[in-house]
N, C-alpha and C positions, 0 to 999 in steps of 0.2 A: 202583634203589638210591637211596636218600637222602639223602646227606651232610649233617650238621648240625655248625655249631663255629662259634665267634668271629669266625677270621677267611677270609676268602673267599678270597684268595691261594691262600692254603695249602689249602681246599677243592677250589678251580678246578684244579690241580696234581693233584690223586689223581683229579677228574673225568676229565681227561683222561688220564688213563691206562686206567680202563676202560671210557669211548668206545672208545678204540686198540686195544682186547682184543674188544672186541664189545657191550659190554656198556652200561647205559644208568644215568646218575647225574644224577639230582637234587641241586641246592646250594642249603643252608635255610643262610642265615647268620641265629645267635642266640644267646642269651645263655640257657643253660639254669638258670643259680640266679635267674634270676627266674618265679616261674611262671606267668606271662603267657608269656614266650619259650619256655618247654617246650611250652606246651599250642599254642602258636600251632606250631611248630616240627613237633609230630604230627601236626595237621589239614591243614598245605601237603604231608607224606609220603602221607598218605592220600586229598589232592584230587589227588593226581598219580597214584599208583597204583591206588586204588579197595580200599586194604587194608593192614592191615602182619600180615605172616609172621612176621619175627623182630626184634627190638630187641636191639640191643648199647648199652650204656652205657657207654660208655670214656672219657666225662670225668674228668681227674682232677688234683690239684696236688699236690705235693709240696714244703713250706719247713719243715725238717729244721734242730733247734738247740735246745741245751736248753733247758727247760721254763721255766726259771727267767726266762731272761734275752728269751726269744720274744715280741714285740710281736706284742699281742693282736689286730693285723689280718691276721698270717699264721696264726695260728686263723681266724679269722673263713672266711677265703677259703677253707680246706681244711675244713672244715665247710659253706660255700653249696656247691660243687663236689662234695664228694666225694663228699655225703650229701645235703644238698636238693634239690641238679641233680638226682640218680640217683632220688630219690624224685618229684620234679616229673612228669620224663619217664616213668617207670614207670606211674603214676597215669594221666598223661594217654592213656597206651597200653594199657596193660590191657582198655579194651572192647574195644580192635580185635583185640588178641590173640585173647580167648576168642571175639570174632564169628566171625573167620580159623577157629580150632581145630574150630568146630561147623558151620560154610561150606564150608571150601575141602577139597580132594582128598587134603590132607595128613590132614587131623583131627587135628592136633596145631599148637601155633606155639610160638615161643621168647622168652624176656626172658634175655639175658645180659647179666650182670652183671663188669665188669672191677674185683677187688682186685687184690691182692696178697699176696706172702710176706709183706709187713708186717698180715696181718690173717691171719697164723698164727703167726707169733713177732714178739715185743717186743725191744727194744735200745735202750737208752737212747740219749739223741740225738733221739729222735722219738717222745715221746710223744704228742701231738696227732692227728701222720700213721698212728699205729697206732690211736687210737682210731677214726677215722675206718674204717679199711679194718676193724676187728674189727667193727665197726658195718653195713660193708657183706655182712659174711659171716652175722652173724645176721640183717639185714632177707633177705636170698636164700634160707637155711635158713625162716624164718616162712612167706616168702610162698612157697615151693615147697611148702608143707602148705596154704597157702590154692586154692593155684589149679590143683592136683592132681587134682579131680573137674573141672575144664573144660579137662582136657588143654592147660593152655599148662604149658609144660617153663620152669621158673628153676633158670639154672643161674648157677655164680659161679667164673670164672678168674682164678687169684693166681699171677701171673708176679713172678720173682726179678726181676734187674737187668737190665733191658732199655735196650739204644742211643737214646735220647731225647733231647730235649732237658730232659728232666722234671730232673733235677741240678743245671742250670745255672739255675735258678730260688732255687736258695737263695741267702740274703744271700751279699756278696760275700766278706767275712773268713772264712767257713767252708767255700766252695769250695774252698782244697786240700785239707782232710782229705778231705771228700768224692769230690774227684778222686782221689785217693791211694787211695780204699780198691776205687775202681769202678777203677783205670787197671789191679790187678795180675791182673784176671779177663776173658776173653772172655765181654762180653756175651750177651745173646739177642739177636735183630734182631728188628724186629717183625712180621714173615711168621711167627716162629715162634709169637707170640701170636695172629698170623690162622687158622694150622694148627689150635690149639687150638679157636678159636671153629667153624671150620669143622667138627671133628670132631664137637663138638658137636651142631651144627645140622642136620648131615644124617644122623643116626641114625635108623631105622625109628622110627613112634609107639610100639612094646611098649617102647622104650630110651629112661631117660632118666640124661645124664650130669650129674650135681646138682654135684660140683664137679670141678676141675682145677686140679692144683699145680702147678707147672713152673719150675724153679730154671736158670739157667744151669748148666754141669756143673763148673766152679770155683769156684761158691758156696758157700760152707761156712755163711752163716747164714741 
């Protein structure tokens, strides 16, 4: 497995957990809204493995505040991330996918795609971070018709409010409403968005699951 993000800490940390399990992780530290660091990023996954089966895209930011008053580099960011990262990485994996799909034993591989509830409904407060994530729902839907005849499966999972540190990113004057509105619900944890992806991915080739919505069970929006 291949871990790619920012920053290595935090990579080295989830490596070592599934060394501990059995398992074997690779650590690409990079900067995926650049796409030099995308494409560099899949060719060190695939000089270590000799292939890639499934990509998950789970980059993503969140800086949440109305539109009005929002400096225009917390656009910027949740636009390189949410939507260039994801397109970067996607592009630069896609041969390997459909090599893998017509190759390997599976005959089928995966591109998963991580939204959100915020790219199935809208709420003011955020309209930037919804453009984004409705943007990530259409490029998943397009390219699940393009890449359909070479057996790679796009799917796209929109998890509600999940335990993150994704919240704490917004400016600081608008962290309590924020906190206020996440503190009166039991979150998702993030196994329960692994569960998802996992269900995903280990479906028989005749099964493909194109999306997954998944709200914590106290979310009402």
């Amino acid at each position: 497995m291949a871990l790619v993000a920012r920053r290595r800490e935090r990579l080295e940390q989830v490596a070592q957990i599934i060394r501990g399990e059995g398992g074997t992780a690779q650590v690409i530290t990079a900067d995926i809204t650049s796409r030099a660091g995308a494409e560099s990023a899949v060719e060190q996954a695939v000089g270590t493995y000799g292939r890639l089966d499934i990509v998950v895209n789970n980059a993503g930011a969140m800086l949440i505040g109305p539109f009005a008053d929002a400096p225009e580099g917390e656009w910027e960011r949740m636009i390189d991330v949410n939507v260039l990262g994801l397109l970067y990485v996607s592009k630069a994996a896609l041969p390997h996918l459909i090599k893998a799909a017509a190759e390997e034993p599976r005959h089928t591989s995966d591109l998963v795609n991580i939204s959100s509830s915020a790219g199935r409904v809208a709420r003011a407060g955020a309209a930037v971070y919804h453009s984004t994530k409705f943007g990530v729902n259409g490029f998943s839907e397009a390219l699940r018709q393009e890449m359909q005849p070479h057996r790679v499966r796009v799917s796209v999972i929109e998890p509600g409010n999940v335990d993150t540190e994704l919240a704490s990113h917004t400016r600081e004057e608008l962290r309590p409403e924020v906190q206020s509105q996440i503190s009166s619900i039991e979150r998702l944890q993030p196994e329960d968005v692994a569960d998802a992806i996992a269900y995903v991915v280990t479906r028989k080739r005749r099964v493909a699951v194109n999306e997954v919505f998944v709200r914590a069970a106290d979310q009402s929006w």
